[in-house]
Backbone bond lengths (Angstrom), bond angles and torsions (degrees), N, CA, C in turn:
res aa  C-N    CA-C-N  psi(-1)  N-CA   C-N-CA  omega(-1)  CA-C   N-CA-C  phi
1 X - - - 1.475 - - 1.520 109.00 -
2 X 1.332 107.00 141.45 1.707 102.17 -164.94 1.558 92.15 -95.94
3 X 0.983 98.06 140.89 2.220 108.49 165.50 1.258 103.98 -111.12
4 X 1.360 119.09 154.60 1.537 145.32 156.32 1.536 101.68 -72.69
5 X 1.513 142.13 111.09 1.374 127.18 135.61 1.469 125.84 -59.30
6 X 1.201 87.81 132.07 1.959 92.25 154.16 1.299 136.30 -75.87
7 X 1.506 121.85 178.84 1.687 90.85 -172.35 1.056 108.32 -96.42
8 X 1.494 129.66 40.38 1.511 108.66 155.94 2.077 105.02 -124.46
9 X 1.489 95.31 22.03 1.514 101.86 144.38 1.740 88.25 103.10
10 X 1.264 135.62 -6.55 1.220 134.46 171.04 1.211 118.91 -86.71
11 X 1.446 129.04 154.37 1.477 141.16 -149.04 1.615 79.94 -93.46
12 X 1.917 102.19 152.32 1.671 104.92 165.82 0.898 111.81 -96.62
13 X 1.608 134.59 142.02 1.436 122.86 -170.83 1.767 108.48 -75.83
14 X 1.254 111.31 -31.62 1.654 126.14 168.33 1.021 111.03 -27.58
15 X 1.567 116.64 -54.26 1.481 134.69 -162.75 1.947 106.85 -64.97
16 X 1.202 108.59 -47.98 1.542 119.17 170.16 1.239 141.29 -50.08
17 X 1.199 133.40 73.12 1.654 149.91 -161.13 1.394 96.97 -55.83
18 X 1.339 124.21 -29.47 1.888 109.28 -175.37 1.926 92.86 -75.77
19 X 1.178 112.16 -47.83 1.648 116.52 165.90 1.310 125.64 -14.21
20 X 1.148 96.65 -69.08 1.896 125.35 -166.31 1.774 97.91 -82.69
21 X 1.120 115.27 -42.95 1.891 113.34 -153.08 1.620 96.94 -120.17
22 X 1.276 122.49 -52.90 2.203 119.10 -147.66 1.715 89.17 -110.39
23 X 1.386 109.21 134.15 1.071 119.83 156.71 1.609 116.65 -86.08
24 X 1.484 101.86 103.32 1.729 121.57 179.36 1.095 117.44 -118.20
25 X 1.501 108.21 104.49 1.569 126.54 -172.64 1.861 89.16 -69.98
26 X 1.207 91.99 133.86 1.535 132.54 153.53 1.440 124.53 -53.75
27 X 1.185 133.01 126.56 1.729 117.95 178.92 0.960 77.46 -87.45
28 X 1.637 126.41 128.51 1.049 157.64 -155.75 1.709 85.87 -131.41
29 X 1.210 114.08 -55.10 1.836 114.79 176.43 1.383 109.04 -29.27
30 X 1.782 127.59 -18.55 1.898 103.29 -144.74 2.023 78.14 -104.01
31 X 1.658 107.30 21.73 1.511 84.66 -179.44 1.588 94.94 -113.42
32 X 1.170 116.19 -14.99 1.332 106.81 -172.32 1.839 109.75 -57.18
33 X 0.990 121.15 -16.63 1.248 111.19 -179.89 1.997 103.61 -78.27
34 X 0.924 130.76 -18.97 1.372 135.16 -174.32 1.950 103.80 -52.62
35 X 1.230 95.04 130.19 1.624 119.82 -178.09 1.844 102.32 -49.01
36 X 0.926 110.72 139.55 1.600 118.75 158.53 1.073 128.11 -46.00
37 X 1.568 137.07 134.94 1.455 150.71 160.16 1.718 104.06 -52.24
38 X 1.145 119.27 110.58 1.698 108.97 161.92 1.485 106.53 -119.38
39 X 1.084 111.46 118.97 1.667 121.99 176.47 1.817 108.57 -106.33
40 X 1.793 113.21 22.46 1.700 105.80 -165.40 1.782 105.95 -54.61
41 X 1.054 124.38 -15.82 1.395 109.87 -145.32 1.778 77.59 -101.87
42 X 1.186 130.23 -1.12 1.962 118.14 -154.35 1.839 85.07 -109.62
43 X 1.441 85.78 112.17 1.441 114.73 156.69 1.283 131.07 -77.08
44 X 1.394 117.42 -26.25 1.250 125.08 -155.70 1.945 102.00 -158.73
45 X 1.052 125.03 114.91 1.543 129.48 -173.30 2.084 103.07 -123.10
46 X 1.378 93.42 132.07 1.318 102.72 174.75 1.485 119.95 -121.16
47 X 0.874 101.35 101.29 1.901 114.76 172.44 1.168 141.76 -16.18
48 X 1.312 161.03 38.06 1.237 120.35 -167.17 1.261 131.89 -81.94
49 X 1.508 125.11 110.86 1.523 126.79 -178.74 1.515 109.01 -92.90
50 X 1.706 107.19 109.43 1.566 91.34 162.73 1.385 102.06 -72.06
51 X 1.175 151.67 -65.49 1.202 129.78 -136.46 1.679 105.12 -112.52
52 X 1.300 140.39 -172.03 1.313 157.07 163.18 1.150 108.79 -65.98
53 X 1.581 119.87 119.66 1.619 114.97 -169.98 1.877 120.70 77.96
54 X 1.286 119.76 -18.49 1.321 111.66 -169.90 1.765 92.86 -66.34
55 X 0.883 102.95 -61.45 1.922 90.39 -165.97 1.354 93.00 -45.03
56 X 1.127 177.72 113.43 1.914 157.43 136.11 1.808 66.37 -151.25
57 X 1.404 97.23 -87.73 1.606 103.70 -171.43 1.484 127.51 -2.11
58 X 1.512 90.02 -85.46 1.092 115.16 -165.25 1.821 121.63 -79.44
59 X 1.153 96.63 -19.88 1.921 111.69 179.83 1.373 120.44 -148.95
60 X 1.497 112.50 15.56 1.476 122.31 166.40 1.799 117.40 -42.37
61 X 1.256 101.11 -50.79 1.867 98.67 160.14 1.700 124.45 -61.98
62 X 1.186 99.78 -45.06 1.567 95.85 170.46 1.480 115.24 -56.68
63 X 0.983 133.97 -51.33 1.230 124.84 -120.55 2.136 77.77 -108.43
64 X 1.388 112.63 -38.21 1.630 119.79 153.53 1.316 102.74 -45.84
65 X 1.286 156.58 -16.05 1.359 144.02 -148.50 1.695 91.28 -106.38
66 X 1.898 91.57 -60.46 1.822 102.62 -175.30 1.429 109.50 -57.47
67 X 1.523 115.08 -51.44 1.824 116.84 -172.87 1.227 108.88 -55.79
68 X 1.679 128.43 -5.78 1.858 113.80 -172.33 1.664 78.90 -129.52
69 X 1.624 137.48 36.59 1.286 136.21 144.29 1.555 91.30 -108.49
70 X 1.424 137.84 11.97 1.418 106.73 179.01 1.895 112.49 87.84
71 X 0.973 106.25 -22.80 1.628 109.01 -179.81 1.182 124.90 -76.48
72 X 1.775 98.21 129.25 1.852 106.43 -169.03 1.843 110.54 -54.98
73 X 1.230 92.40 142.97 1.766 84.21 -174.48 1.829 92.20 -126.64
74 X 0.965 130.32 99.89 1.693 138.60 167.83 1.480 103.40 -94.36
75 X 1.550 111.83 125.50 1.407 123.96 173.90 1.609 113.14 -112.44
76 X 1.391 104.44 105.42 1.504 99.62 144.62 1.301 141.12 -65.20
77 X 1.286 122.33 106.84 1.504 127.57 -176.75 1.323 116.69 -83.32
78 X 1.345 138.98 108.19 1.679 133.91 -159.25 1.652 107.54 -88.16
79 X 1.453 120.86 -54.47 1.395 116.12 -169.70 1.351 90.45 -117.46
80 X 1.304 110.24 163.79 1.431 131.62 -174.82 2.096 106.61 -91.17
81 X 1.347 121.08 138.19 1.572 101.95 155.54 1.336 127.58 -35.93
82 X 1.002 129.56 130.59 1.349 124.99 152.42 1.621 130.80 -39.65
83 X 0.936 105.76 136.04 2.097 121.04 -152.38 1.737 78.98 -133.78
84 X 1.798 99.21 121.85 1.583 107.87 143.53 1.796 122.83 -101.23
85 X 1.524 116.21 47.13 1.376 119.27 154.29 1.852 117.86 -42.41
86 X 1.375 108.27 91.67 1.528 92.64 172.03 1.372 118.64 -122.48
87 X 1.384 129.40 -174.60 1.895 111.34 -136.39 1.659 51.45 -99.80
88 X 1.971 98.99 -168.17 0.871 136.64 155.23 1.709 125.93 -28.81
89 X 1.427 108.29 115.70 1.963 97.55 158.12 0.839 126.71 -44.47
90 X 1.487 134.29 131.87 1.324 127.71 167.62 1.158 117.54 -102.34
91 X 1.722 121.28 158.64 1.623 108.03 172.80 1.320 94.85 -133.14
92 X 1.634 96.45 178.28 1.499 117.94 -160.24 1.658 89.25 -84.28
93 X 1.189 106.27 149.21 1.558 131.01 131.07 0.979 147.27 -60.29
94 X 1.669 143.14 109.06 1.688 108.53 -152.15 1.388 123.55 -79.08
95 X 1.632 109.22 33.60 1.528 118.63 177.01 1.438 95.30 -127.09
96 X 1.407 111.30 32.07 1.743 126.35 166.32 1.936 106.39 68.99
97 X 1.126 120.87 -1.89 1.431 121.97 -163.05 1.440 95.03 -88.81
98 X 1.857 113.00 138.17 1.622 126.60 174.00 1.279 105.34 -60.52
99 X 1.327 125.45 130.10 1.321 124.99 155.77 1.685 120.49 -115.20
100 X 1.284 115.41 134.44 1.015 117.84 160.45 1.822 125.04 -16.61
101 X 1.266 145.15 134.76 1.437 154.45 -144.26 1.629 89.68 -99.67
102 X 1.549 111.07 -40.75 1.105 123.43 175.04 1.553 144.84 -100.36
103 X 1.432 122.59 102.75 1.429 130.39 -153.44 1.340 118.64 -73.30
104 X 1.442 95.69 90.03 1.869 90.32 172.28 1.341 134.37 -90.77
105 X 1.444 96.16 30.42 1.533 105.48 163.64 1.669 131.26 -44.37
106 X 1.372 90.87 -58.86 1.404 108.95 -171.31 1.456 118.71 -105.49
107 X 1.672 110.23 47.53 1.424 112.53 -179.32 1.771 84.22 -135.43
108 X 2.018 77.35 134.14 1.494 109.86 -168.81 1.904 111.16 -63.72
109 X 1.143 105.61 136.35 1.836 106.49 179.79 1.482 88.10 -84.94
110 X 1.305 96.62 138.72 1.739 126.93 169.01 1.962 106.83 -104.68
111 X 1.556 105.00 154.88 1.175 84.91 178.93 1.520 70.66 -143.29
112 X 1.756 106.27 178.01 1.090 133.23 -164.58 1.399 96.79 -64.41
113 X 1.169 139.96 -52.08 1.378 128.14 -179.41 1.784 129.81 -58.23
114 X 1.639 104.82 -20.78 1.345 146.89 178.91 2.128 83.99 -72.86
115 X 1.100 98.88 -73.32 1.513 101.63 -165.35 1.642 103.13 -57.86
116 X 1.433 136.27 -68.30 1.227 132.86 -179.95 1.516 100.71 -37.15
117 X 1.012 108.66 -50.11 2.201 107.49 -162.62 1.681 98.25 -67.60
118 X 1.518 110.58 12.54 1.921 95.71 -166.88 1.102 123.20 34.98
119 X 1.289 114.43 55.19 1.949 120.38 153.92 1.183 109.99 -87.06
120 X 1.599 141.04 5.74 1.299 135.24 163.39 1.667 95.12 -101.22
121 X 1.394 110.96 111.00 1.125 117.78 156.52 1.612 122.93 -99.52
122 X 1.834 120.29 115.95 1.737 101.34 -172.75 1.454 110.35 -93.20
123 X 1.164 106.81 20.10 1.913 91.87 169.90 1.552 118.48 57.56
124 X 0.617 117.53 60.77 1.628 123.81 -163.23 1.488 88.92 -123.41
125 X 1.590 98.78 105.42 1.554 112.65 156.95 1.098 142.01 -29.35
126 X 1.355 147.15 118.32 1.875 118.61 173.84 1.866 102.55 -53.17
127 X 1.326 138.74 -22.70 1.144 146.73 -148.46 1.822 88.71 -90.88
128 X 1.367 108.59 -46.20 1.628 105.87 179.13 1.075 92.97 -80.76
129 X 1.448 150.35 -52.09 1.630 119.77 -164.36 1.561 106.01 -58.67
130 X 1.181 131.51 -37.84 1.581 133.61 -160.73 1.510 95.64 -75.61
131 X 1.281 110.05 -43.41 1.853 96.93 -156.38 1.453 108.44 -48.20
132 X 1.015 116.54 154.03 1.487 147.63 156.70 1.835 102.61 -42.92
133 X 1.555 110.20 138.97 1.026 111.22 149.52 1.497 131.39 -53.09
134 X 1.400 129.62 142.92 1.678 125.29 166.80 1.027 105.24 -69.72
135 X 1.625 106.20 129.95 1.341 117.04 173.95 1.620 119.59 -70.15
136 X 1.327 117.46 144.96 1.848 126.47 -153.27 1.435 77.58 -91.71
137 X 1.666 105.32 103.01 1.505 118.77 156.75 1.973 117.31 -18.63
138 X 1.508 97.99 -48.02 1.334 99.45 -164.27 1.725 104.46 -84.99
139 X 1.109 119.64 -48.26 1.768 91.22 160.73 1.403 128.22 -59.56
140 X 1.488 111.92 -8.51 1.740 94.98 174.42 1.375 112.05 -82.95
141 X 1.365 104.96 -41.22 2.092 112.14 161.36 1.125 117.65 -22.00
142 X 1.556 111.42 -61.40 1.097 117.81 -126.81 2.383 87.03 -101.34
143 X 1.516 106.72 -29.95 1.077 100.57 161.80 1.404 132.54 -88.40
144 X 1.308 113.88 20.57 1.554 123.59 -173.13 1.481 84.86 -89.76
145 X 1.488 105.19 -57.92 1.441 120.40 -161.20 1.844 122.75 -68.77
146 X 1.161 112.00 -14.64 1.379 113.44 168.87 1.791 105.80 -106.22
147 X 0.694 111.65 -8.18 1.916 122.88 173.78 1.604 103.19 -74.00
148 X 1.830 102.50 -42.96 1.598 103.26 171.57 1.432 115.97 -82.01
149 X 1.437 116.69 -10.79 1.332 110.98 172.88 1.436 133.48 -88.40
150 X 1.788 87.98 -12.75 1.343 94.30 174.10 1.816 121.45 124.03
151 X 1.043 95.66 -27.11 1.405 119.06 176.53 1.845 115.48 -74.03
152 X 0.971 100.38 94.83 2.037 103.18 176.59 2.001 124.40 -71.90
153 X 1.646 83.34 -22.50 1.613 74.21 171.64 1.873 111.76 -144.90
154 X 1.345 109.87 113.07 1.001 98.64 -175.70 1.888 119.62 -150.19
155 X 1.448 97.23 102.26 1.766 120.67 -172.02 1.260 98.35 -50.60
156 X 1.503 109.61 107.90 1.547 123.51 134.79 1.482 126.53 -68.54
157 X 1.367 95.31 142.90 1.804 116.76 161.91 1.199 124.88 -150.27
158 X 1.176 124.47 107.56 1.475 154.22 -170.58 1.772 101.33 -83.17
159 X 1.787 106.96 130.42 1.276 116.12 173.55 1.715 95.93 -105.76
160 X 1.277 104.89 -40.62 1.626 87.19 178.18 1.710 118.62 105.81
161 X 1.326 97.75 13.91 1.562 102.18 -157.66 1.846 89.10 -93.90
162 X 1.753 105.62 160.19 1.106 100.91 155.33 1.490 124.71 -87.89
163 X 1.711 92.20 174.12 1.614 114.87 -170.75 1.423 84.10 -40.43
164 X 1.162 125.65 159.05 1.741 129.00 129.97 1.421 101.18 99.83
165 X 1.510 116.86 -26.86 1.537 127.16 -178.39 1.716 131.18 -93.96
166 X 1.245 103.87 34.47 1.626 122.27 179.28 1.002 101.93 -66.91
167 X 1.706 117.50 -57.65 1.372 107.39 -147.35 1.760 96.93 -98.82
168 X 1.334 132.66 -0.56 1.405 124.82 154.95 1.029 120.23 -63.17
169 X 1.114 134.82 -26.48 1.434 146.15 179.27 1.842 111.02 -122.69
170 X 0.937 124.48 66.34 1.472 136.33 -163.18 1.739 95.10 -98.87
171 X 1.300 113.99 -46.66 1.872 107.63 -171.61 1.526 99.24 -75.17
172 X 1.323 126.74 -13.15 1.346 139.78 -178.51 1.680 103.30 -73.47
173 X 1.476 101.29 -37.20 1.380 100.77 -173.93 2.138 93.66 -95.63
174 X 0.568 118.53 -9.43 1.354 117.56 -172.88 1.417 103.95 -74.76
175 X 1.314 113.92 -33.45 1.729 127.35 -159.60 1.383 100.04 -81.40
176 X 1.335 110.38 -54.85 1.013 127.54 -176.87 1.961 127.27 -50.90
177 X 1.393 105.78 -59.13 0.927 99.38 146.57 1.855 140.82 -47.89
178 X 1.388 108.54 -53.56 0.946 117.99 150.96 1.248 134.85 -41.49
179 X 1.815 133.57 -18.33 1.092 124.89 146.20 1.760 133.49 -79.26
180 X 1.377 97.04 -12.89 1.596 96.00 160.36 1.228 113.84 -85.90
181 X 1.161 124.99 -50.44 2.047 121.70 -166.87 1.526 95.65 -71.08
182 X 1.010 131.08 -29.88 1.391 131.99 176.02 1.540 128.35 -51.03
183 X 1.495 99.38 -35.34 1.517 93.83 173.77 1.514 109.02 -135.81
184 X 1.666 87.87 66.04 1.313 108.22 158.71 0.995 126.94 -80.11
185 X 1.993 117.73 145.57 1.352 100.32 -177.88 1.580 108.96 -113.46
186 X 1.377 107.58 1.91 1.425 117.04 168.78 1.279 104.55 -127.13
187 X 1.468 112.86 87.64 1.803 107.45 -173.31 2.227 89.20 -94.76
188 X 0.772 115.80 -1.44 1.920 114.94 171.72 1.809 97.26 -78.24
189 X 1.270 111.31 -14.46 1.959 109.35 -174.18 1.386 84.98 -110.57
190 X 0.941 132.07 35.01 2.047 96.09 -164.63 1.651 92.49 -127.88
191 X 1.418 128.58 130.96 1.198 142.33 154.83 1.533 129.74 -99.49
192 X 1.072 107.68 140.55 1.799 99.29 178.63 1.306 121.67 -111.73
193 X 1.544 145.49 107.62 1.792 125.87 -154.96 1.702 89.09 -116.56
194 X 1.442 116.34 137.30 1.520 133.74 -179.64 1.188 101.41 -159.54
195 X 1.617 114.97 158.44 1.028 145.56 178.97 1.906 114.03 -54.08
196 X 1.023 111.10 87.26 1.416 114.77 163.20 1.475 116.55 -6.23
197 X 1.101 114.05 119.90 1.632 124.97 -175.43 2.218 125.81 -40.51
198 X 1.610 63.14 -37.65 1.716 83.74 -177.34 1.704 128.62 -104.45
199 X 1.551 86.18 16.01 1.641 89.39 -160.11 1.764 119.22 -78.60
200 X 1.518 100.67 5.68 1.477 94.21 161.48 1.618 112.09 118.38
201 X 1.480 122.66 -35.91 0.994 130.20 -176.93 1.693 111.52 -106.30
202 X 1.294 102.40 128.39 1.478 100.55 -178.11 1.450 123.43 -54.52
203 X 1.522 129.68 -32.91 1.206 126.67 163.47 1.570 119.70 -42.78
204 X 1.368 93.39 -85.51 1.581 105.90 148.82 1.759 124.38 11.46
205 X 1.464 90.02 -95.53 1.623 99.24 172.55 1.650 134.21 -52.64
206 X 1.752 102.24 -31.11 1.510 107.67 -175.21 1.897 78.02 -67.78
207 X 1.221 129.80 -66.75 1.472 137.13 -148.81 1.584 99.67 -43.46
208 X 1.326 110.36 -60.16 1.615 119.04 172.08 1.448 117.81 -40.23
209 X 1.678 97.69 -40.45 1.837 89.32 -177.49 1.448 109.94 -69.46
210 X 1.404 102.96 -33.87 1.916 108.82 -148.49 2.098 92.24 -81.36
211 X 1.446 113.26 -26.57 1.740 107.31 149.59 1.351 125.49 -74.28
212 X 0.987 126.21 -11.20 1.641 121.68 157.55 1.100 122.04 -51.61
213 X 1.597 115.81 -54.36 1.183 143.40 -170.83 1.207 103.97 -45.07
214 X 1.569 102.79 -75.90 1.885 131.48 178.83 1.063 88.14 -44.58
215 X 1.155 145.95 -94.22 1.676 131.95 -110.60 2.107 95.87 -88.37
216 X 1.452 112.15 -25.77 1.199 98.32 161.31 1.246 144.23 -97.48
217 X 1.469 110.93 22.40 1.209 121.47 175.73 1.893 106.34 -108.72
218 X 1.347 94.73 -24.68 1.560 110.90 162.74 1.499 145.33 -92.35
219 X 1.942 89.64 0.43 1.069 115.83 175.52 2.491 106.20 48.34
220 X 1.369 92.06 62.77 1.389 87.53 171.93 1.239 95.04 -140.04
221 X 1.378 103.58 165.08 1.989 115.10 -178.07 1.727 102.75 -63.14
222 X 1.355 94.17 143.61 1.332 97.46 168.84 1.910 109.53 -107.64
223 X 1.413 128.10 153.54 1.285 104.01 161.40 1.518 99.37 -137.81
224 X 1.439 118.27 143.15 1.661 105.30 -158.59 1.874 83.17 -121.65
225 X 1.371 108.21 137.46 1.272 133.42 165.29 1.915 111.72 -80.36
226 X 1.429 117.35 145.80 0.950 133.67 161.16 1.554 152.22 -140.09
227 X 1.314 96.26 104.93 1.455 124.08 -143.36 2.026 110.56 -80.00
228 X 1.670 88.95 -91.52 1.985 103.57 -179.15 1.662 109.48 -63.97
229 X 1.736 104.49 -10.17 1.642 127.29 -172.64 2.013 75.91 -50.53
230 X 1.371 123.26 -69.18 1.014 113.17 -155.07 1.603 148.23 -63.98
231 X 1.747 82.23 -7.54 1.694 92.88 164.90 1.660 102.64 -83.21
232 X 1.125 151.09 10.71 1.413 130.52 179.96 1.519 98.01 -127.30
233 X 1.121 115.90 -21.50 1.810 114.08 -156.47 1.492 108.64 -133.64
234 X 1.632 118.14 143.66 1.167 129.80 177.16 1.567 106.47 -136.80
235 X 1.724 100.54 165.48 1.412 112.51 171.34 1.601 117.26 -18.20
236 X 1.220 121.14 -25.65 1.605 141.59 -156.71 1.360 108.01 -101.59
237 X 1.321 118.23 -18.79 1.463 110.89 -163.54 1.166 106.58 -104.12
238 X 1.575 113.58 142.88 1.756 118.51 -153.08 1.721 83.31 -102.03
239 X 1.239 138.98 14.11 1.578 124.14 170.82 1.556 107.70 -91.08
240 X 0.848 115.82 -5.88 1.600 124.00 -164.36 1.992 111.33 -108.64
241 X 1.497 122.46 100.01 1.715 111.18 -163.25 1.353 96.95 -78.04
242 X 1.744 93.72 98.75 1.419 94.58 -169.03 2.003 108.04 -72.34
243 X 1.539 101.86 -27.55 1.579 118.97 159.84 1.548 116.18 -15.31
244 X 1.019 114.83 -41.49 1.560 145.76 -171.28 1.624 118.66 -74.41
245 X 1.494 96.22 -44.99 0.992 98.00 -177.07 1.415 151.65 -59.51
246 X 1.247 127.80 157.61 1.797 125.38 176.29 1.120 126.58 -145.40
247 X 0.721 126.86 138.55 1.466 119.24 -170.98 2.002 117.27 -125.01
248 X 1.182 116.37 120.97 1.500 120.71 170.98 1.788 118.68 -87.78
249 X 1.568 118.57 96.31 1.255 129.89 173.10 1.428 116.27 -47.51
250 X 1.117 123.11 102.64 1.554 135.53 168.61 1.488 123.68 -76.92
251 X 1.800 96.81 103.92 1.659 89.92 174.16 1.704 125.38 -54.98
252 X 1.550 123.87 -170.11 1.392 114.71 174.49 1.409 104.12 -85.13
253 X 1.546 134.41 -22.28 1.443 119.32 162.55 1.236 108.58 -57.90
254 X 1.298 138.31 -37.57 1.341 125.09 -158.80 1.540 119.35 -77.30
255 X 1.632 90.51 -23.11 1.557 122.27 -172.81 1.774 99.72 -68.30
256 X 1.026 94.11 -44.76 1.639 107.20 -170.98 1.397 98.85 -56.37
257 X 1.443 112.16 -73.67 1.306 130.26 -145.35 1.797 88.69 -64.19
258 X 1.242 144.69 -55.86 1.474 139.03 135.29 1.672 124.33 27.49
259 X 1.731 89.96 -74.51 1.509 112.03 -175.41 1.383 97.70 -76.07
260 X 1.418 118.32 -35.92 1.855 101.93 -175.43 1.409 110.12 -92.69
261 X 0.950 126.42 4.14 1.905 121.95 172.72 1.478 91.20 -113.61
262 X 1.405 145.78 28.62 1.096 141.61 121.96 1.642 108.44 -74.56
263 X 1.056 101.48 -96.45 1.742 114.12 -178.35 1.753 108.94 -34.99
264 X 1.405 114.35 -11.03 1.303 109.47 151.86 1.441 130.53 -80.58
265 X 1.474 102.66 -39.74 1.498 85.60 164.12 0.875 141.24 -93.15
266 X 1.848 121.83 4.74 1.327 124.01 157.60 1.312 121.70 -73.11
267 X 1.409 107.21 -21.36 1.766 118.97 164.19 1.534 102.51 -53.11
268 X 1.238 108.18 -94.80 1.851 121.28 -179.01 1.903 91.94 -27.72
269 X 1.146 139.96 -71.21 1.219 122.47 -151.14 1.363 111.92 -79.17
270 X 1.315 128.25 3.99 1.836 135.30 157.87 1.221 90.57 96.66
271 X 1.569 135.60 24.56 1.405 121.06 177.90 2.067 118.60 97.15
272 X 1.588 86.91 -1.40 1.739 91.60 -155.32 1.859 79.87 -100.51
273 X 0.662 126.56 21.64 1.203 121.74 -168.86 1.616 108.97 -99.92
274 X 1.079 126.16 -12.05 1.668 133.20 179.00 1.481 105.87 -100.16
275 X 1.212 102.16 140.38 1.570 108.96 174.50 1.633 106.50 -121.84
276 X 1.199 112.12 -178.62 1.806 129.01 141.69 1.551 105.06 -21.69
277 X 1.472 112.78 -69.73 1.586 118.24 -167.82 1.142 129.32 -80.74
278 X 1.466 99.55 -7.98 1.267 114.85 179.83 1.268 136.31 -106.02
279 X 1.840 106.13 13.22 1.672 118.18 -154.51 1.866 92.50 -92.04
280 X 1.500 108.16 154.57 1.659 118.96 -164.29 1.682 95.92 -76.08
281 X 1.544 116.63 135.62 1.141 135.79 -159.54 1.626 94.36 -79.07
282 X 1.199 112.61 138.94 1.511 124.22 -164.45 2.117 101.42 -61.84
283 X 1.125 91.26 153.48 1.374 98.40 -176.59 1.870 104.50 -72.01
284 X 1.710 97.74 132.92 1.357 99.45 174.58 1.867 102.33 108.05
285 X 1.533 102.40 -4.39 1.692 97.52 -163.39 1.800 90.86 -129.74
286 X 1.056 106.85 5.82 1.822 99.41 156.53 1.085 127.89 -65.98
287 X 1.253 118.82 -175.85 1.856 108.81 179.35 1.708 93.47 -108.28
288 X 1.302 124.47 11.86 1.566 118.31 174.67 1.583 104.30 94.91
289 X 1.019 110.84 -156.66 1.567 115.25 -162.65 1.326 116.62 -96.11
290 X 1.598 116.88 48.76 1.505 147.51 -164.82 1.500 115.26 -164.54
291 X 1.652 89.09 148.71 2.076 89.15 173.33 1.764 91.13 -113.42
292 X 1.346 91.42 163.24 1.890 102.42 -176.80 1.527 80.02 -133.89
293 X 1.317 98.06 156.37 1.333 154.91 171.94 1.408 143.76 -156.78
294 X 1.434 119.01 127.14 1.403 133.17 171.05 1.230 119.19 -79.77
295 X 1.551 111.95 122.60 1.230 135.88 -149.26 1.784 89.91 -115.68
C-alpha cells in the first residue's frame, strides 16, 4: 500500500483509505510477545493530559496498577472541554444592521449622586447570597471517572488552554509541568506519563515535547503513552520505536472498570465531554487487551 510522507518522514494517516473507509484488524498478536512495564521503584506519577479523558484511554490500567500500590498520581490537565457559552442573539434591523437581543432604550441613567443616595437597588436574595457555588462540571467528570477506576485520591491541575492550542503555547506547558516535578521531594520515586511525541495529534505531540524537556532537564523517567498512534500504525510500522516498547496486560476487571470511568465521565459531563480527539478508536484498531508504552 503506497503512503504519502510528511516532511518529517512519517506516513499521513489522511493519505490511508483502509484508515478513512475498511475496518483492518491489525496483528495485534506480533505485540504480545513485548516485555513488561515495571514502574516498582515509582512512588509518585505525574500526568500529562492534553485533552479530557486522554489519561482513562490510554493508561487507565496503569495508572489502576500504581493507585492500588499506594502511588501519588497528580494530573496535569492541558486544555479545557469545549463550552458553547455564546453572547446574546442578535437580530436584524430593517435597515439590515445587528442589534443587540437586548433593548437599552428604556433603561434609566443613574448618576453619581443617584448611586451614593442608593437608588440602585440589586435585589439580591438572602437565598442567592447563601447558595453554594456551581459545581465545575469538569471536576465532577473527571472525579466520577477515576472513583470508577478505582483511584481515591487524585490532584488535579488545570492550565486552561484551548482544544487545539498546546502547541501555541508549548513553553507554557513546559513551565508548568516543570512546576510540579520541580519541587519534588522524592524525584528517585517520581515518574512522568505523556503522550508519545509522535502519536499523530498535534495536542498530543506539543505535550510529548514540552515532557521531554522536563524530565531531561530534571533528569526523571519519562513514560510516553500511545493513543491516535493507533489509527495510522501497527506492530509493522517502522515510524513507531517499537525497541522501546512495553506493554501492561489488562485483566477483564480492569477492562471493565476502563469502560465505566469512561462512560462516567461522559455521564458527569452531560455528554459534552467528547470531542474530535476524543471519539472511541474504531473496532479492530486497539492494541488488544493491553496498553503500550515507550519507555
Amino acid at each position: 500500500m503506497s503512503e504519502v510522507a510528511d516532511s518529517d518522514g512519517r506516513s499521513d494517516p489522511a493519505s490511508r483509505p483502509d484508515v478513512l473507509g475498511r475496518d483492518m484488524r491489525r496483528p495485534w498478536s506480533a505485540l504480545e510477545a513485548l516485555r513488561p512495564l515495571t514502574l516498582r521503584s515509582c512512588r509518585r506519577i505525574v500526568v500529562v493530559a492534553p485533552h479530557p479523558r486522554d489519561e482513562i484511554r490510554a493508561a487507565g490500567g496503569l495508572l489502576r496498577r500504581l493507585g492500588s500500590r499506594h502511588a501519588e498520581v497528580d494530573v496535569l490537565s492541558l486544555t479545557e472541554r469545549p463550552t458553547w457559552s455564546c453572547p446574546p442573539v442578535t437580530d436584524a434591523a430593517p435597515d439590515g444592521r445587528l442589534t443587540d437581543a437586548t433593548d437599552l432604550t428604556d433603561v434609566p441613567a443613574f448618576t453619581l449622586d443617584d448611586l451614593v443616595a442608593g437608588a440602585l437597588d440589586d435585589d439580591v436574595s438572602d437565598d442567592e447570597v447563601d447558595a453554594e457555588p456551581e459545581a465545575d462540571p469538569d471536576e465532577v467528570a473527571a472525579e466520577a471517572a477515576y472513583r470508577a477506576l478505582g483511584l481515591s485520591v487524585v490532584r488535579r491541575h488545570r492550565l486552561g488552554l484551548p482544544d487545539g492550542g498546546v502547541a501555541q503555547a508549548e513553553s507554557d506547558v513546559v513551565a508548568a509541568i516543570s512546576e510540579i516535578v520541580g519541587f519534588s521531594d522524592d524525584p528517585g520515586g517520581l515518574c512522568v506519563l505523556a503522550p508519545w511525541s509522535g502519536d499523530g495529534d498535534d495536542d498530543h505531540e506539543a505535550a510529548g515535547r514540552a515532557a521531554e524537556v522536563v524530565t531531561a532537564a530534571y533528569r526523571v523517567r519519562l513514560v510516553r503513552w500511545l493513543d491516535r498512534a493507533w489509527t495510522w500504525a501497527g506492530p509493522d510500522s517502522a515510524e513507531v520505536p517499537w525497541r522501546r516498547a512495553r506493554q501492561v496486560l489488562l485483566t477483564d476487571t480492569v477492562i471493565a472498570r476502563k469502560h465505566a470511568a469512561s462512560a462516567a465521565f461522559l455521564s458527569a459531563a452531560g455528554g459534552a465531554g467528547r470531542t474530535a480527539h476524543d471519539a472511541e478508536l474504531p473496532d479492530g484498531w486497539a492494541p488488544g487487551p493491553r496498553e503500550v508504552f515507550l519507555v
